[in-house]
Every structure is written in C-alpha cells, then in structure tokens.
C-alpha positions, -999 to +999 in steps of 0.1 A: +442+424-453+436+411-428+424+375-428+391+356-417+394+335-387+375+301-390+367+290-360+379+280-322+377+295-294+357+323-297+359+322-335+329+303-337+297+310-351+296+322-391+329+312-393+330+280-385+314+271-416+344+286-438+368+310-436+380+337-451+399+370-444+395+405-431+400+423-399+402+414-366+365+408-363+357+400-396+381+372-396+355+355-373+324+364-394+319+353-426+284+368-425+300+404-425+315+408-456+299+440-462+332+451-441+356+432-453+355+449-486+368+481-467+396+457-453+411+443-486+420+478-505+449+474-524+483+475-537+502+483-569+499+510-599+458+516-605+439+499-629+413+515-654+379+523-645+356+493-639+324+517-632+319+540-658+321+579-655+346+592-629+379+600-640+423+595-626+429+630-618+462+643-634+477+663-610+496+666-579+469+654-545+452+685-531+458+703-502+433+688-487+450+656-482+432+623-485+397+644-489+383+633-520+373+601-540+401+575-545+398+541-563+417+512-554+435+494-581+422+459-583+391+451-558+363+472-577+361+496-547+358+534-549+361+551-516+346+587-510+368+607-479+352+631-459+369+650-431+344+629-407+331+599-430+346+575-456+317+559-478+329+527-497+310+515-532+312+486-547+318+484-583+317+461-616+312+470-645+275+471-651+272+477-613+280+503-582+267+498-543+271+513-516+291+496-490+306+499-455+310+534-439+335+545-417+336+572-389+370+596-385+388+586-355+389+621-327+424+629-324+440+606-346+460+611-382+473+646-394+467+669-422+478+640-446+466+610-429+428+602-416+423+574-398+388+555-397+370+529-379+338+510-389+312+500-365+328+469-361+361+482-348+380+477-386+409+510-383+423+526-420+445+549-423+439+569-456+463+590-477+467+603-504+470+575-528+473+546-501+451+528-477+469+509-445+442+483-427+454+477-391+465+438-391+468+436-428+502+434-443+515+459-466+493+497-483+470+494-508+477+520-533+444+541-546+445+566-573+422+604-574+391+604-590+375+643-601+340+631-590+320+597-579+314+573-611+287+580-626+267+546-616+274+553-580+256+591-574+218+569-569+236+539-560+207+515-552+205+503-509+206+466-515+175+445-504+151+416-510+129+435-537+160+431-563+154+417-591+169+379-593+183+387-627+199+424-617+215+399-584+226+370-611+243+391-630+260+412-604+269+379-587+287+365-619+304+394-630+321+398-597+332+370-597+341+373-637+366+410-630+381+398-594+385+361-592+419+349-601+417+309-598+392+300-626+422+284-645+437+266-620+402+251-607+393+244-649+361+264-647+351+281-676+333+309-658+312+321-693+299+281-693+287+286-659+265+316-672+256+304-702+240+275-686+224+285-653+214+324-659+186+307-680+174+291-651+171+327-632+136+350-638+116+374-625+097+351-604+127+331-592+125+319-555+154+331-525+158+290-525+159+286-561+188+312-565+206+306-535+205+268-552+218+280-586+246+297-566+256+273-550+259+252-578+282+277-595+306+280-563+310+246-556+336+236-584+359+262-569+364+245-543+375+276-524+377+279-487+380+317-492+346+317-511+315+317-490+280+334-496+254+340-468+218+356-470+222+366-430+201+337-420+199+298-425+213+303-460+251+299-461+274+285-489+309+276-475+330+247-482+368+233-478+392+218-505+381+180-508+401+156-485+404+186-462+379+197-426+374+230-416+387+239-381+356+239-356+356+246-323+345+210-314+374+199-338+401+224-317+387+209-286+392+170-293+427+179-304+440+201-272+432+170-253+444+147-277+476+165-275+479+165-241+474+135-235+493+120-259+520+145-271+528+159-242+520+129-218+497+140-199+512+176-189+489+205-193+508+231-215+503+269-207+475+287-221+474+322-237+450+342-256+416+331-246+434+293-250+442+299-292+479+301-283+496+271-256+532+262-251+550+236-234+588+226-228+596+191-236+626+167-225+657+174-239+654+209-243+626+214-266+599+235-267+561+228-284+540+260-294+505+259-308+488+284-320+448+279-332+444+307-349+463+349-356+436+362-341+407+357-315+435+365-288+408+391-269+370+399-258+370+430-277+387+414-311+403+449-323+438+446-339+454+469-314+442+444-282+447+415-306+485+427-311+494+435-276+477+403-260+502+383-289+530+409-279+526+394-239+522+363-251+557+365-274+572+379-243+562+352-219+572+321-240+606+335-257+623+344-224+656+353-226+662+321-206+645+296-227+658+309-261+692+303-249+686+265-240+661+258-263+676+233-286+645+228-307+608+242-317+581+226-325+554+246-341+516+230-342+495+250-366+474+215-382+444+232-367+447+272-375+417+289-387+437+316-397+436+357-389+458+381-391+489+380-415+508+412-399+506+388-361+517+359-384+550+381-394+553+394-353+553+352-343+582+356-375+601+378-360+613+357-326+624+330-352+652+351-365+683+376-357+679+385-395+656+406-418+646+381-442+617+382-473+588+366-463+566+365-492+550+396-519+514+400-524+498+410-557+461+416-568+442+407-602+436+441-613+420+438-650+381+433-653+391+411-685+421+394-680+424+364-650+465+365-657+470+406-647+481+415-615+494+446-599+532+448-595+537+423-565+545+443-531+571+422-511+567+416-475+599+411-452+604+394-417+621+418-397+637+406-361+617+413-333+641+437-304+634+415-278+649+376-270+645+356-300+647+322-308+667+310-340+675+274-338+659+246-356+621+247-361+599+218-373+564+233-384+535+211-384+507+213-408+478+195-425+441+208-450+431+229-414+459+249-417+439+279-434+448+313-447+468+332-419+480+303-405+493+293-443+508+327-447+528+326-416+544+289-431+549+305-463+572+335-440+591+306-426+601+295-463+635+315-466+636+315-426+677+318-418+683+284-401+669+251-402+631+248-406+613+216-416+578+217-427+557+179-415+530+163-419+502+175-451+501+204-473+477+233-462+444+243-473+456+268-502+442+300-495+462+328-492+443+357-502+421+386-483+383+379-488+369+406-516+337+414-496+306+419-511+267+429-510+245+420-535+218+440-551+193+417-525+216+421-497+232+388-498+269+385-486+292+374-510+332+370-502+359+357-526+399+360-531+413+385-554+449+381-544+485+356-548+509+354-523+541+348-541+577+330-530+605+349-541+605+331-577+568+338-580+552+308-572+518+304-552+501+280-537+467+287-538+448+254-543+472+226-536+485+244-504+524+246-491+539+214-494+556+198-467+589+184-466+581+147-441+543+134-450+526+121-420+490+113-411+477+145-394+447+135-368+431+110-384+408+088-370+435+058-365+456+082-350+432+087-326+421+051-321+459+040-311+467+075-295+495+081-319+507+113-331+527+103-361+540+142-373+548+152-335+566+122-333+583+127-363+590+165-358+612+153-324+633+129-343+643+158-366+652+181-340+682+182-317+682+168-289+701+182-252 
C-alpha cells in the first residue's frame, strides 16, 4: 500500500482536501492517482479475468523471471514487465487504460526480482507471481497472463475529447467491480445509474459531469474517495461530524498543546515537525506524530524510513524506556501515510511478536461480499531499546488511514494500552487509483483491514475505550484538553 498523507507539514496542497493512500509521495497528492494504482497491487489467490481476452498461464513461471504480463487479483490492474519498463493498464470490464510506467532500477534485483521506480520515486519489486511496494505492508500476489487482454493492445491515451458517456460508464463500473462499502453506506450503486447516466450525453459540459459525480460520491461518505480533473475541480470529503487534518488545523493544535498540555514547554521536534516528543512529571513521556510520512524533502520511502528510524532512536533511549512509567501517544490529528512506518513506531511498543491486523481485497467484479484470502500482518520487536509499559493512545474523526492502522496494531498490543478520546475516521484501505477515459483522476478503497476475528472498521472508525471531547472549540475557549488529561489519570504515575 502505502497510504495517502492528508495534510500538515509539507503534506499540504492536493491533499489537504482528502486523503487517501499510496506511496510516499502519493500519500500527499490526491491529484496523482494515476500512480497510486501501481502502489495498491495485491494480495491473495487471483481472480478471473475482468478485461476480456488474455489468459492464466498453466505452467511453472519462465525462465525469464518476472518478464511477462501478470494480473493482480482484485484491483483490475494488468501489469506488462519488461527487462527495462513495467507498463500498468487499467481494467474493467467493458474497459482497459494505460496507466503509470515504471523504469528498472540499474543494479538492483536479480534474475528473479526487478525492481522499479516511477517518476515520482514509487519502488516495486516484481516477481514471479508477487509485487512488494516499498512502505506498503505485506505482497500482492499476481498471476501469468500468455499475452495483453485483448482490450488493452490499442488501449486509448485518456483525454478531454472522451466521450462523457464512454467516462460515465467507466466511472460507475469502477466503482461497481472494486468498491467494497456500498452495503455498509446503503447505496444501491445500480439506482445511482439508473437515475443519473440519463442525465449524461454527448454534449454534456466538464461542469455538468463533474456535478453528476459528485452527486454519486457524496453518499459514501468516504475519506478514501476523491476525484480531481488536475485543476479547480476536486471532489473530496470526510465522514460527517469529522474535519480533515489541514495544515492550518496541525498548526493551531501544536500550540494548543504546548501551551496547554505541556505547560508551556516546547517539546522536541522531528521529521520536518510531523513527529514531537516531550517527558512529562512523573515519569511520563507524550509522543505525537502528524502523520507516517512527510518525514523528508525528497518523500521516498527509503529517506522516509531512515529519518523515522533516527527519530525511533532518539526518543526510545535506552535510558528513557527504563524509567518511563507511561506513554502517551497523540495521533487526534494524523493525516495518515505509510502502514509498514506505522508497524516500525509498533515495534518499540513491545518485547513480543504479536498480530497486528490481515489485509484482504474485493476481488470479484460481481460480488461486494468476495475477498481474497486475508494476508495477516504481525508486529515484530524492533532490536533496539524498546518501550513496553502502559500506553494511552489518543484519537478522534482526524485520525485518518495510516494513522488508524497503526491503532488497529496496537489492538492485541502485549501490555496495557487504552484507546481515548473519539473513534477514528474509518478508512483503512490503499486508494485504487484511477484515470479516466478524459483524464480525470479518480481514487477509491478496494480493501478491509481485519482484527483477528474479522472485524473492520471501515466507516464508523476504531472505537475508543474513555470518550472525551477532542479539540473542540470549548476546549479551546477554556484551554482544556479533556483526553490528555484523562490519558494521565490512566497511567502510572513515578
């Protein structure tokens, strides 16, 4: 996966508006979903064809290692792997365009493992019959095709000249064979055709289709959905009762904070100022982190994890994790990022491996209720000084993607963790990126992130264990900070 950054920091921009998930850099552009598609392959046993000709080879890989043309089971996405280029397409099943393209990385992978980066920095690794993002979680398996579908050899170059109908009906059947939610949000996806692709002709305006689309999105009421036609354009919206993180938002709170939480005290500042920590009286610590991501200039998952790595190193000392008594945890304004630095912050918290969550994909065109076989996920302790006392983990409806998976790895967390103040946004899943047949970006989730028993939380968000209010404006008026306050009188005190 990797997942979209919303917005602080240097996070802003595209982003700010919604988020959603994908690499390093495309966590922090909604706009570029073109590339996310290449970040969101997938996992589990394949899926049948979505695209028409192209056919599951039956036998063993060839020698020529990941070479070839591989679907990915679940995200209508057929990948074509040069020695020097990988080509994505992006298929339904009355459609197939050409995506992102990757270039081979000089000196990296063997025989039986390319690695490839997009313009944008985004790495794979590609073997036979899996694809690894750098900063997602988990490999996506893919199965061999014998030759390109069919629909995809004069694959159309998306563009304005599109017909609105050819774009309407590419838009709805995306959403129709990937989005898994429609039940739990009581849309009935056919009604939404049925009464606005009459409203869509030949002649129809960019505003009057970007208006009928957003109509159709808003009932979701999906923070992982967003669509942008590259300009003034842009459809992105939070669960209602929820804000998006902003960078304005992030700012009012880090003084808030300061002033109020930590009396006055400036904390330490990390990672371009998305990660600060402070020790508190009575030996107890207060971490916030504003994002999994966003941590460097150049945004690439490699910096992105070393810069966290340093960061790690710094606060859990092997001197502090022996006195620290407690931990509080701020994530109430996280726009999200990566899950796999989510799962590195999870593994100071703990001197055991532990299960941290599994991850499944819708993989039938016709069926919302199929998944692939769920892929599960573990915590494993980091090698270095690690903290594993008591933990209270504050959240609230700005607590978005990453930031939500990293609560949902602290669920079976060995030792005592309590979870304050409001439920999360609820969305979990990589963004499904997309172009239209008019170039328009589209994004949407295509994935659950399940407990251990199989629940998800996609819509209501993660629960939390002590309600409080969580910045509102009162709070802010009396410079009170009910869940802080509440996370010390649940901790131990020196």
């Amino acid at each position: 996966m990797t997942d979209t950054d919303t917005a602080t920091g240097t996070d802003t921009g595209t982003r700010s508006r919604t988020p959603s998930r994908s690499g390093p850099r495309l966590r922090r552009a909604a706009a570029a979903a073109v590339l996310l598609a290449l970040a969101v392959a997938t996992a589990g046993p394949a899926a049948a064809a979505t695209a028409g000709a192209g056919r599951p080879s039956t036998g063993p890989a060839s020698p020529a290692g990941p070479v070839g043309i591989w679907r990915l089971d679940g995200y209508g996405t057929v990948l074509r792997v040069e020695s020097g280029r990988l080509q994505e397409y992006q298929v339904t099943g009355i459609s197939c365009l050409p995506g992102a393209s990757a270039r081979r990385v000089p000196g990296s992978g063997s025989s039986a493992a390319f690695r490839y980066a997009t313009e944008d920095g985004e790495v794979l690794t590609v073997r036979p019959g899996s694809v690894h993002v750098e900063g997602s979680v988990g490999d996506r398996a893919t199965r061999r095709l014998t030759s390109l579908p069919e629909r995809c050899r004069e694959a159309p170059e998306p563009g304005p000249a599109a017909d609105p109908v050819a774009t309407f009906d590419v838009f709805w059947q995306t959403f129709a064979e990937n989005y898994p939610f429609f039940a739990v949000k009581g849309v009935d996806w056919n009604a939404v055709r049925a009464s606005h692709r009459p409203r869509v002709h030949a002649d129809t305006t960019e505003d009057e289709l970007f208006a009928v689309f957003n109509e159709m999105l808003a009932p979701l009421h999906d923070a992982h959905v967003h669509l942008s036609d590259g300009g003034d354009r842009f459809f992105g919206e939070v669960r209602p009762g929820t804000v998006m993180p902003t960078l304005e938002l992030e700012t009012r709170v880090k003084a808030y904070i300061q002033e109020v939480a930590l009396g006055g005290r400036a904390p330490q500042e990390f990672a371009q100022g998305r990660i600060s920590y402070a020790d508190l009286p009575d030996g107890r610590g207060y971490l916030r982190l504003s994002g999994f991501g966003g941590y460097t200039r150049s945004g690439d998952f490699a910096s992105e994890s070393a810069e966290l790595d340093r960061v790690l190193e710094s606060v859990f000392t092997a001197e502090r994790t022996a006195r620290l008594r407690g931990l509080v945890i701020d994530l109430r304004i996280n726009g999200g990022g990566s899950d796999e630095l989510g799962l590195r912050l999870a593994a100071r918290l703990t001197d055991r491996p532990y299960f941290a969550y599994a991850k499944r994909v819708r993989n039938d065109p016709d069926d919302a209720r199929r998944f692939t076989r769920p892929q599960p996920l573990y915590v494993q302790p980091a090698r270095g000084p690690r903290y594993t006392g008591p933990i209270a983990v504050l959240t609230g409806g700005s607590t978005v993607s990453a930031g939500e998976t990293f609560t949902q790895a602290l669920l079976e967390r060995p030792g005592r963790t309590v979870r304050i103040g409001e439920p999360t946004q609820g969305v979990f899943s990589d963004v499904l990126g997309r172009t239209l047949p008019n170039g328009w970006e589209l994004g949407l989730p295509n994935e659950q992130f399940l407990t251990r028993t199989g629940k998800t939380f996609d819509g209501p968000g993660i629960p939390v264990d002590v309600t409080t209010p969580v910045f509102t404006e009162e709070e802010f008026a009396t410079h009170h900070d009910a869940a802080f306050t509440a996370a010390l009188r649940r901790l131990p005190r020196a």
